[in-house]
N, C-alpha and C positions, 0 to 999 in steps of 0.2 A: 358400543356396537356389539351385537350378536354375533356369537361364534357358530354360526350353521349347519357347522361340520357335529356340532353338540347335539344339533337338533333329528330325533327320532321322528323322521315324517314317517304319518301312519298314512295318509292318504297314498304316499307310494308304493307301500307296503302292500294296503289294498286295494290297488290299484291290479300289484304283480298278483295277488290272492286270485283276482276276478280273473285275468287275463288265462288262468289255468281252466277257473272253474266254467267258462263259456264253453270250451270243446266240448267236454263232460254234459249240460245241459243238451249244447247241439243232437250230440250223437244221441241221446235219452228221446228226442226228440223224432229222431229220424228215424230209429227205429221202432216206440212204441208209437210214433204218428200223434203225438201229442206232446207241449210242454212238462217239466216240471211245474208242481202246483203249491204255492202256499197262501193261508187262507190265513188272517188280518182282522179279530175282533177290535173294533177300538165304543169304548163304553163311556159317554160323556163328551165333555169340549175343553177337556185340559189343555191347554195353549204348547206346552213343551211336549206332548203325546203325541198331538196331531201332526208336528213337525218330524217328529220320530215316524211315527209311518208313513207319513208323505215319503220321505227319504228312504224308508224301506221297500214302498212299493215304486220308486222310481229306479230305485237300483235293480229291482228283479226284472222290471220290464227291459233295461239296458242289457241283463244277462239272461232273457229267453225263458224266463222264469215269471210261467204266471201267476198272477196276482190277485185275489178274491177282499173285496174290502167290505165287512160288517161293523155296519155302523149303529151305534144301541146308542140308545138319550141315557142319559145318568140315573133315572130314575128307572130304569130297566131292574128288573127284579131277577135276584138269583136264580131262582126257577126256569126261567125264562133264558139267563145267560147259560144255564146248563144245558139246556135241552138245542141252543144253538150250538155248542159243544161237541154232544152227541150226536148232533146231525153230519156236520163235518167228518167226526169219529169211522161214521158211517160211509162216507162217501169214497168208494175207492178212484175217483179223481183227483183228489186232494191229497197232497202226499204230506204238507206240512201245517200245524196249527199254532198260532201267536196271539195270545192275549194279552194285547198292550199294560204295563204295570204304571203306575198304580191304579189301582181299582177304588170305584165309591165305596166307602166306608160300610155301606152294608151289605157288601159282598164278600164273600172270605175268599179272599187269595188263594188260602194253601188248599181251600176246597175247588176251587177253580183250577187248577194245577192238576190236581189229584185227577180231574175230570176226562185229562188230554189225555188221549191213546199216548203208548209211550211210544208207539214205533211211527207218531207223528208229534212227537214233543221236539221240534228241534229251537225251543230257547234251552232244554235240558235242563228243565225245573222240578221235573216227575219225580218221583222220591226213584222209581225204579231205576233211572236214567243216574241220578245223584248219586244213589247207590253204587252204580256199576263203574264210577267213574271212582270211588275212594276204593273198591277194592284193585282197581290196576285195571280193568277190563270194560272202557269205558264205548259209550255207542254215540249219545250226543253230551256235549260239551256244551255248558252254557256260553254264550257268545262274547260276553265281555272278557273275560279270564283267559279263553282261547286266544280270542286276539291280542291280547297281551302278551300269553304265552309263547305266540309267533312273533313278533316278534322281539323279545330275548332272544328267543334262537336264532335268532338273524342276526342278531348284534354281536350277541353274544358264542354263538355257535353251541361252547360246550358247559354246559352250568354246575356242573360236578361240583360239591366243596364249597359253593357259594354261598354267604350270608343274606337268606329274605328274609325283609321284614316288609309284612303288610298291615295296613291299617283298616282296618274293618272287618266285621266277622261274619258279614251279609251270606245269605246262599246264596246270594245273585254274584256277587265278584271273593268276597273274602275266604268263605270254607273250598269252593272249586279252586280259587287260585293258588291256596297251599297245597291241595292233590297234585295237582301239575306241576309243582314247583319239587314238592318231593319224590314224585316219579322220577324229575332228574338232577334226583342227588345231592336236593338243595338243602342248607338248616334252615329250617321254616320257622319264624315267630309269627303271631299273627297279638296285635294290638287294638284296642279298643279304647271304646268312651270311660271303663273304671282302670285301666292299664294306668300303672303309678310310672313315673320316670318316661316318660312314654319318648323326652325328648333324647334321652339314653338310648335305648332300644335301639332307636332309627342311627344313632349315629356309628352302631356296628353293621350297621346294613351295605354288603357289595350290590343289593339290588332292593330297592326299595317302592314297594308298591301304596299308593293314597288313593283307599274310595272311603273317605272318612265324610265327604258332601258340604266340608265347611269351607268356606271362597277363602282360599293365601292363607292359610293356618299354618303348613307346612314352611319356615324359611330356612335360611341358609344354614342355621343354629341348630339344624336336625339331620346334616347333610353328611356325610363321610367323602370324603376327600374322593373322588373319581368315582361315584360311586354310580350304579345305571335307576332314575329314579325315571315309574310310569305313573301319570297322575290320572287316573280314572276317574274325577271329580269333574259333573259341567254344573257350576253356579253362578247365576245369574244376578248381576251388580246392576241397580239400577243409577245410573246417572243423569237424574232430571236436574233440569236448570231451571230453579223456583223463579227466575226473575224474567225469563221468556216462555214458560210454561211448555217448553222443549222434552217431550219425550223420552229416553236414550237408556242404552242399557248395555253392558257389554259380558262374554259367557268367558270365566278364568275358570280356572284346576283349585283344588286341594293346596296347589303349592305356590307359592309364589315364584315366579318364573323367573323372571328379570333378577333376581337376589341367586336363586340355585344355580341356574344355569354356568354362574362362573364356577362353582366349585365342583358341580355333578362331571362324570365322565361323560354323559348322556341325559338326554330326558327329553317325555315326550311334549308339546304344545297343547293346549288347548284354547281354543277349537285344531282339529285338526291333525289328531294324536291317535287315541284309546276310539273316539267316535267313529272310523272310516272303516276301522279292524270289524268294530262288532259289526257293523251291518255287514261286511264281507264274510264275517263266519257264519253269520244269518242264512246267508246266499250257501255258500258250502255245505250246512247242516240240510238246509233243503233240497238240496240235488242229492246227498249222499240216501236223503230218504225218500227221496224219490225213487234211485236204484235198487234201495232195499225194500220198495212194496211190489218190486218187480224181480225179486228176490236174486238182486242180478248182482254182482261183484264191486264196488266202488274202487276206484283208483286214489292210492293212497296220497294227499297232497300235502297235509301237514303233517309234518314227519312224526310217526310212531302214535296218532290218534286219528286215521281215519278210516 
């Protein structure tokens, strides 16, 4: 039987995220007589993409946050993705830009990236945005690592002195989430795919972060004794039944849940963990740049980054 009290819901988390971030929206609303705006490339028919901003633009429209959806076929040409880019860049109704990841193979990413005004980059993938966030004086936070890093703070309150280890070196969760982690006061390891001992590593870890994308790689063998593990990993297990030709699939973490759980202090679930955070910081980075193309104050909500 699960112990619940172990369990880090992220959905409540941002749940309490949104329930701040609504006023802020509201009043943005009443007084420049128009929503907040974020605008929604998605390029192709990747099956786990589409779901992802389906879930993005249903959450903005629940928080008064409109929602602009660009829809490109796969074979859309970088030229072509740029220049829809630039248009947005352009449009001072749009306060926020998202181009759903992964992209077709003959688009460069980091040139697409490069492409986002920074003072509407709110995945905070810009190099500017990256940048500002490793020297301590950060604008927007990428959304997975923020989320994360909320909550810790919540669980955890004060992280001074504490041992992270993360596993992945991604600029999407791995290099943002050691800035954040050392902003407060944390010994940062960061682990990878050539990291020797790797099962070492993890097992000095008081907080132990997995976006390493491999389905229960993570078990109990890597675990420190109470230790707060957040599993950023969604992979998808396909369980087809060859002998009724039954469809099934189900989406687990990095770690193996059911084995950690008894020895972690904490950790989050998947589904239903790390996924509820990001799109709530999504929501947050967009209203916060909405206020700032109106060159107007943000109210600070996540303590010491907003």
């Amino acid at each position: 039987m699960q112990n619940i009290n172990k369990i880090i819901n992220g959905k409540m988390y941002a749940d309490s995220l949104l329930r701040e971030i609504l006023p802020l929206s509201s009043n943005y609303s009443d007084k420049f007589l128009r929503n907040p705006c974020l605008a929604v490339i998605l390029v192709g028919e990747d099956p786990a993409s589409k779901i992802y901003v389906k879930n993005k633009l249903l959450t903005a429209e629940r928080n008064n946050i409109k929602s602009i959806e660009i829809k490109l076929l796969k074979e859309t040409t970088e030229e072509h993705l740029l220049n829809e880019i630039s248009k947005l860049n352009k449009d001072t109704n749009v306060d926020g830009i998202l181009v759903q990841l992964p992209l077709p193979v003959h688009i460069s990413e980091k040139l697409v990236i490069q492409s986002i005004d920074p003072l509407k980059d709110v995945d905070g993938f810009h190099p500017t945005n990256f940048g500002a966030l490793f020297m301590g004086d950060p604008n927007f936070i990428p959304c997975t690592p923020l989320g994360c890093f909320y909550m810790l703070k919540k669980e955890l309150k004060n992280l001074d002195g504490k041992n992270a280890v993360i596993i992945g070196r991604s600029n999407i969760v791995g290099k943002p989430m050691a800035s954040l982690l050392l902003s407060s006061n944390c010994t940062v390891t960061i682990t990878h795919s050539k990291t020797k001992n790797l099962r070492e590593h993890c097992r000095n870890a008081d907080i132990l972060i997995s976006a390493i994308g491999r389905p229960e790689i993570i078990d109990e063998t890597y675990i420190k004794p109470n230790a707060i593990v957040i599993d950023v990993g969604i992979n998808r297990l396909d369980l087809n039944n060859i002998k009724t030709n039954e469809k099934k699939y189900k989406l687990v973490g990095d770690v193996r849940f059911e084995k950690v759980i008894n020895i972690a202090q904490k950790i989050t679930p998947v589904p239903g963990g790390v996924g509820p955070m990001t799109i709530a910081c999504l929501m947050h980075n967009t209203v916060k740049a909405a206020y700032m193309n109106k060159n107007e104050d943000f109210v600070n909500i996540i303590e010491g980054f907003s």
